[in-house]
Backbone as JSON Lines, residues from 0, in Angstrom:
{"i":0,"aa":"X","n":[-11.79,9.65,-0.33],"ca":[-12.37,10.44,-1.4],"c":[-11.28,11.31,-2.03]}
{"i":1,"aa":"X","n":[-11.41,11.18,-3.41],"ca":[-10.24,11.95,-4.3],"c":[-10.98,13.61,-4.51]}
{"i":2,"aa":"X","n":[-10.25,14.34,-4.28],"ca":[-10.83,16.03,-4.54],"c":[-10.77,16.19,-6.04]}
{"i":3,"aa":"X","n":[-11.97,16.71,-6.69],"ca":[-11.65,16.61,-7.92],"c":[-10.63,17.97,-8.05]}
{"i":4,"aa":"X","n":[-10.69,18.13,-9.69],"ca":[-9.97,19.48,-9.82],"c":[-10.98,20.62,-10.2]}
{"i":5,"aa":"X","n":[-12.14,20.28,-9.72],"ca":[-13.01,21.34,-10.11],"c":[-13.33,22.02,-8.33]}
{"i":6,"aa":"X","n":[-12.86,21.55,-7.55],"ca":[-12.79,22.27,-6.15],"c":[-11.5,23.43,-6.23]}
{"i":7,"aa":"X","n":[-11.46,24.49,-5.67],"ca":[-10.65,25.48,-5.68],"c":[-9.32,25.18,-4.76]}
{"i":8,"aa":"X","n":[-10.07,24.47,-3.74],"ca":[-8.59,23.72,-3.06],"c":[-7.52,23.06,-3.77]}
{"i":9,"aa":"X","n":[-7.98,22.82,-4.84],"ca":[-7.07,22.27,-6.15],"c":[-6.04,22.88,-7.07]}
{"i":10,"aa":"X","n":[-6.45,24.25,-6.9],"ca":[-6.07,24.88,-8.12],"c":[-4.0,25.65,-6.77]}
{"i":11,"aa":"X","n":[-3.51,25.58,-7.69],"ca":[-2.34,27.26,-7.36],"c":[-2.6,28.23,-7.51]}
{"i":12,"aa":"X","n":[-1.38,28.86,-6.87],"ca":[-1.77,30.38,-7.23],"c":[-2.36,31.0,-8.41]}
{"i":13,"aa":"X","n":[-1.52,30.39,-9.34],"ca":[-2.06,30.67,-10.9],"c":[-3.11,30.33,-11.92]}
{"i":14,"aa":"X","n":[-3.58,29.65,-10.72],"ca":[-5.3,29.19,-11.05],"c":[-4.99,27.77,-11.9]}
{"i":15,"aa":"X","n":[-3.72,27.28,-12.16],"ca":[-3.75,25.97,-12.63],"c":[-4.14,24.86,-11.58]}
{"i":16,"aa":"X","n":[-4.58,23.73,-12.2],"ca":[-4.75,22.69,-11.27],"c":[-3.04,21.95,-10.54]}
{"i":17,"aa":"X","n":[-3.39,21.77,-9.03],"ca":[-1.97,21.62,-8.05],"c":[-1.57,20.51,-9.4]}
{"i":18,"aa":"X","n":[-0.07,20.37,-8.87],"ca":[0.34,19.27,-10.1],"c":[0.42,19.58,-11.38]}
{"i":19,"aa":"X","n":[-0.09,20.58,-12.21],"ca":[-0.38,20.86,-13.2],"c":[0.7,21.66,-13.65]}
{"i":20,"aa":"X","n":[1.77,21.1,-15.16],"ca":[2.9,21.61,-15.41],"c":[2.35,22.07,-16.89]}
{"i":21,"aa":"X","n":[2.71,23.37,-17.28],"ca":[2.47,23.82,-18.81],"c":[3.36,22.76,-19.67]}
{"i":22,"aa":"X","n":[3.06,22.09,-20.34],"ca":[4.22,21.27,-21.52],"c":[5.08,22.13,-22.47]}
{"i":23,"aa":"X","n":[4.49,23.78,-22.64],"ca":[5.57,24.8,-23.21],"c":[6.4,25.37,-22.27]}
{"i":24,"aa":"X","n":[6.21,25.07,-20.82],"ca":[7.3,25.69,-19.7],"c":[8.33,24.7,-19.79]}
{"i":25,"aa":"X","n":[8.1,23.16,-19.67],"ca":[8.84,22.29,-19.96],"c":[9.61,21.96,-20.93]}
{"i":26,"aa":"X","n":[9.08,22.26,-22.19],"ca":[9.59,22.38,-23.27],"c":[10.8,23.53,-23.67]}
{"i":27,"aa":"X","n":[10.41,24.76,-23.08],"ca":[11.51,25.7,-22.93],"c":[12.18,25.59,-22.19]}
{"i":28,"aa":"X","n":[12.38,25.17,-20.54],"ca":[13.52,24.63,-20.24],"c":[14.68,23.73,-20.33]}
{"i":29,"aa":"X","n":[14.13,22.76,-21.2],"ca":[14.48,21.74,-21.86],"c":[15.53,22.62,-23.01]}
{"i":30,"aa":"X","n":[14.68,23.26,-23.88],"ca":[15.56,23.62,-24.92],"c":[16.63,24.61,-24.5]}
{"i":31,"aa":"X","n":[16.45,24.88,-23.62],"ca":[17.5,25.73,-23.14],"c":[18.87,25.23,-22.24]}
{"i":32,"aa":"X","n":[18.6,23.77,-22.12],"ca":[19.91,23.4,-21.96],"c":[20.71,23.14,-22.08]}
{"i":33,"aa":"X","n":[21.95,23.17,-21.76],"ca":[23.27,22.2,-23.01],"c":[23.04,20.94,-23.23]}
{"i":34,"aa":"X","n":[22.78,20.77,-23.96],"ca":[22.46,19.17,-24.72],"c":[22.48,17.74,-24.07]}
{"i":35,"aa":"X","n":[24.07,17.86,-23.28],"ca":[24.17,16.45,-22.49],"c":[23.11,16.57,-21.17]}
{"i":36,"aa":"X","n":[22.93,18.34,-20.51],"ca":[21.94,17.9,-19.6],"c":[20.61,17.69,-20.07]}
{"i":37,"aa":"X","n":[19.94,17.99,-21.18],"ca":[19.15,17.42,-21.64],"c":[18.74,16.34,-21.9]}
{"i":38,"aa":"X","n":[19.87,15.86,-22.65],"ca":[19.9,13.96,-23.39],"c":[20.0,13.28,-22.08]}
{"i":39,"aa":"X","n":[20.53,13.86,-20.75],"ca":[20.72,12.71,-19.15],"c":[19.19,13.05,-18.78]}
{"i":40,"aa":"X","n":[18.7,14.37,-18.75],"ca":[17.25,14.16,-18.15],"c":[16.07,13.7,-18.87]}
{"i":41,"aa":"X","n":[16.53,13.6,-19.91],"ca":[15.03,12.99,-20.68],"c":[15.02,11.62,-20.65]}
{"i":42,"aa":"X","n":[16.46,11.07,-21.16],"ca":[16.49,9.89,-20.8],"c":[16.87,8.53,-19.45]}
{"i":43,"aa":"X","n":[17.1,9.38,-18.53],"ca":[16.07,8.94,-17.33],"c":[15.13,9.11,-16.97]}
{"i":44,"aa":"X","n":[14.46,10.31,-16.73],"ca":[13.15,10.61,-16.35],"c":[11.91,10.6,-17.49]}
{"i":45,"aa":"X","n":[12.42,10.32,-18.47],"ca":[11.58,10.46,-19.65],"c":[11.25,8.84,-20.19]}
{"i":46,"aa":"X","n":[12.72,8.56,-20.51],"ca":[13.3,7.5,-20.6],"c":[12.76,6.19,-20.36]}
{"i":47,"aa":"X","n":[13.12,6.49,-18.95],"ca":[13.15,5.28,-18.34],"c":[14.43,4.56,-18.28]}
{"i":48,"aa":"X","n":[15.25,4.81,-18.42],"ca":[17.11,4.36,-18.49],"c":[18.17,4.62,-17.29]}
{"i":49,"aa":"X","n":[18.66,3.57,-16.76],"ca":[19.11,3.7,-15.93],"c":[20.31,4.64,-16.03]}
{"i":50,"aa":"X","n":[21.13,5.19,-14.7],"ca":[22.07,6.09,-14.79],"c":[23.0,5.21,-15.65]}
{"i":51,"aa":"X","n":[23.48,3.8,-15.69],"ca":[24.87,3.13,-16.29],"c":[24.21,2.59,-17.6]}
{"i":52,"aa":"X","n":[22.87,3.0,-18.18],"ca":[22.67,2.98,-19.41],"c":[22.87,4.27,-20.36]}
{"i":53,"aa":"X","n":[22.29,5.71,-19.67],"ca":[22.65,6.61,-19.96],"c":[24.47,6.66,-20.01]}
{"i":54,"aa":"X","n":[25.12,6.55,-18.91],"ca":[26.65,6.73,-19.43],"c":[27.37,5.96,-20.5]}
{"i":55,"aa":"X","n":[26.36,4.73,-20.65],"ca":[26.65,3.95,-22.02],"c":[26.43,4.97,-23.81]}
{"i":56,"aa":"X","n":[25.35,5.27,-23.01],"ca":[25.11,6.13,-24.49],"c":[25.78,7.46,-24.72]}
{"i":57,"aa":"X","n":[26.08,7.89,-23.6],"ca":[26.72,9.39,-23.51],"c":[28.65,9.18,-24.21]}
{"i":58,"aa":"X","n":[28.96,7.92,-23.42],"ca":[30.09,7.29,-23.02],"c":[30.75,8.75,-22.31]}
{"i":59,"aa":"X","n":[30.02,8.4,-21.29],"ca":[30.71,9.59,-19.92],"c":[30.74,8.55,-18.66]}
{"i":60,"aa":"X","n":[30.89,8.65,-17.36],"ca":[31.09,8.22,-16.56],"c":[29.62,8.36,-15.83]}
{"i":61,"aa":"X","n":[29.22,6.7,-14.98],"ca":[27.78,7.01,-13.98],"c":[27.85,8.33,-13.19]}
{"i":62,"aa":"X","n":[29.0,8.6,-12.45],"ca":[29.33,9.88,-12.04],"c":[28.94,11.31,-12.45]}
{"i":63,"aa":"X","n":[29.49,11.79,-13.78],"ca":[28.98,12.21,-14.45],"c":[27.69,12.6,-15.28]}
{"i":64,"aa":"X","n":[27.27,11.43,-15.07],"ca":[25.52,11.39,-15.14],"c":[24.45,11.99,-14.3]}
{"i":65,"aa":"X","n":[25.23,11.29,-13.2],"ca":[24.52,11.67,-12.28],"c":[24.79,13.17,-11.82]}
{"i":66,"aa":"X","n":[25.83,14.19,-12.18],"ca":[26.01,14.9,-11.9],"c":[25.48,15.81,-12.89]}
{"i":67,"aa":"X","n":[25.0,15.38,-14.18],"ca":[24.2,15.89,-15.0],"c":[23.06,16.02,-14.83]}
{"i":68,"aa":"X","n":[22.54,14.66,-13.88],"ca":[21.05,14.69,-13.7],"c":[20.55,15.62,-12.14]}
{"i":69,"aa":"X","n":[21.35,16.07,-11.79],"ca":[21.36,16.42,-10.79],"c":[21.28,18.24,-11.05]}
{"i":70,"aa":"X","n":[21.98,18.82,-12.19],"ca":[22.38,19.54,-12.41],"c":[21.04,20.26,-13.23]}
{"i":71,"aa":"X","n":[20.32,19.12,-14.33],"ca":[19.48,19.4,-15.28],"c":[17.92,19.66,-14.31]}
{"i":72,"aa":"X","n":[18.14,18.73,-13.09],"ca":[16.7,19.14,-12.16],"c":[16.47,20.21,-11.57]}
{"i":73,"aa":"X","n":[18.08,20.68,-11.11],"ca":[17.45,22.24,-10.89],"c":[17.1,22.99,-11.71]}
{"i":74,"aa":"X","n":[18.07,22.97,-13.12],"ca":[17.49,23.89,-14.11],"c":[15.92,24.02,-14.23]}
{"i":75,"aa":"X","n":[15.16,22.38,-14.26],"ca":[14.33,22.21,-14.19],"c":[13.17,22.86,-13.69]}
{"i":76,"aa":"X","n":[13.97,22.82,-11.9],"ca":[12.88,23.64,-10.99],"c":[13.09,24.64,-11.0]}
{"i":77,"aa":"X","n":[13.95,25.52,-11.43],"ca":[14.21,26.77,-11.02],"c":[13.66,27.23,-12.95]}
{"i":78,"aa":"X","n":[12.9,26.59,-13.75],"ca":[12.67,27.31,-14.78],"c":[10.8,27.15,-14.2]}
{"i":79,"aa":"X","n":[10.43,26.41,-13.66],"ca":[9.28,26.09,-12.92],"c":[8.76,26.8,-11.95]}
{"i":80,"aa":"X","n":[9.92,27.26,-11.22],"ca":[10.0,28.23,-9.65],"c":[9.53,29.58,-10.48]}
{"i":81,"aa":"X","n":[10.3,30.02,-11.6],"ca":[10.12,31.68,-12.65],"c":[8.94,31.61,-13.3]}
{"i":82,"aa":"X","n":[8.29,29.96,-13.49],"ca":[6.83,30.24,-14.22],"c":[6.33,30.71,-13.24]}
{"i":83,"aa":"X","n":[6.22,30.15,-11.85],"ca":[4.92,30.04,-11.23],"c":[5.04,31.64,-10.21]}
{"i":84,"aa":"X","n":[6.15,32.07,-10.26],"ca":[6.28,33.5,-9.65],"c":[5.65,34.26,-10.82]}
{"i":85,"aa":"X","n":[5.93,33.95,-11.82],"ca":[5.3,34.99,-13.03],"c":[3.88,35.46,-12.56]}
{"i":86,"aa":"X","n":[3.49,34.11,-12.76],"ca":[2.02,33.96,-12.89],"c":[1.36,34.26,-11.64]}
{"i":87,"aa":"X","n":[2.14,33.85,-10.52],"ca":[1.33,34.89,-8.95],"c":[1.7,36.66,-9.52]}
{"i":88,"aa":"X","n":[2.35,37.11,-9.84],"ca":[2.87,38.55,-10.19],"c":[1.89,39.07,-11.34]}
{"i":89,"aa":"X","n":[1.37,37.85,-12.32],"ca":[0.33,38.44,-12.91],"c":[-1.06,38.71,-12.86]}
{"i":90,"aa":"X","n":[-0.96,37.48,-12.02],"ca":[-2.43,37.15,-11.0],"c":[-2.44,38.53,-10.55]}
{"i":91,"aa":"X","n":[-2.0,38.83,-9.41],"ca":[-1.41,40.69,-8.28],"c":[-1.96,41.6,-9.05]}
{"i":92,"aa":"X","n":[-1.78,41.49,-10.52],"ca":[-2.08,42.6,-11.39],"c":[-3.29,42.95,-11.77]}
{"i":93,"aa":"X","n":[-4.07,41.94,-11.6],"ca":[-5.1,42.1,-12.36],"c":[-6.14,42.79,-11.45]}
């Protein structure tokens, strides 16, 4: 049996459903990166493009890619980690 998302066991701290990413949290971390780690994480994980297709298009090294993509996921989580502390800190408040 699948739990829906209308059970509370579902939700985070922030009352979103588990799994549940804002597309403007994403969107601002995104824009906030330097460009090549952007253009490596969208277009793998977005993508669908392998690391030695991305260094084709970048013309950087698989190395490099990968050290981009590696680089752009934390940005990632750690702009994800500041939403979701926000939002327990605002939750606290109320």
């Amino acid at each position: 049996m699948t739990p829906s998302f209308s059970s509370p066991d579902r939700f985070a701290a922030n009352g979103e459903p588990d799994g549940f990413v804002d597309p403007a949290v994403v969107r601002a971390a995104l824009d906030s990166m330097p460009e090549q780690l952007r253009v490596t994480l969208v277009e793998i994980y977005l993508g669908g493009r392998s690391v030695g297709e991305v260094a084709d298009l970048l013309a950087v090294s698989e190395d490099t890619v990968r050290a981009h993509a590696g680089e752009s996921l934390r940005m990632m989580r750690e702009a994800l980690r500041r939403r979701s502390v926000e939002a327990r800190n605002r939750n606290r408040t109320r």
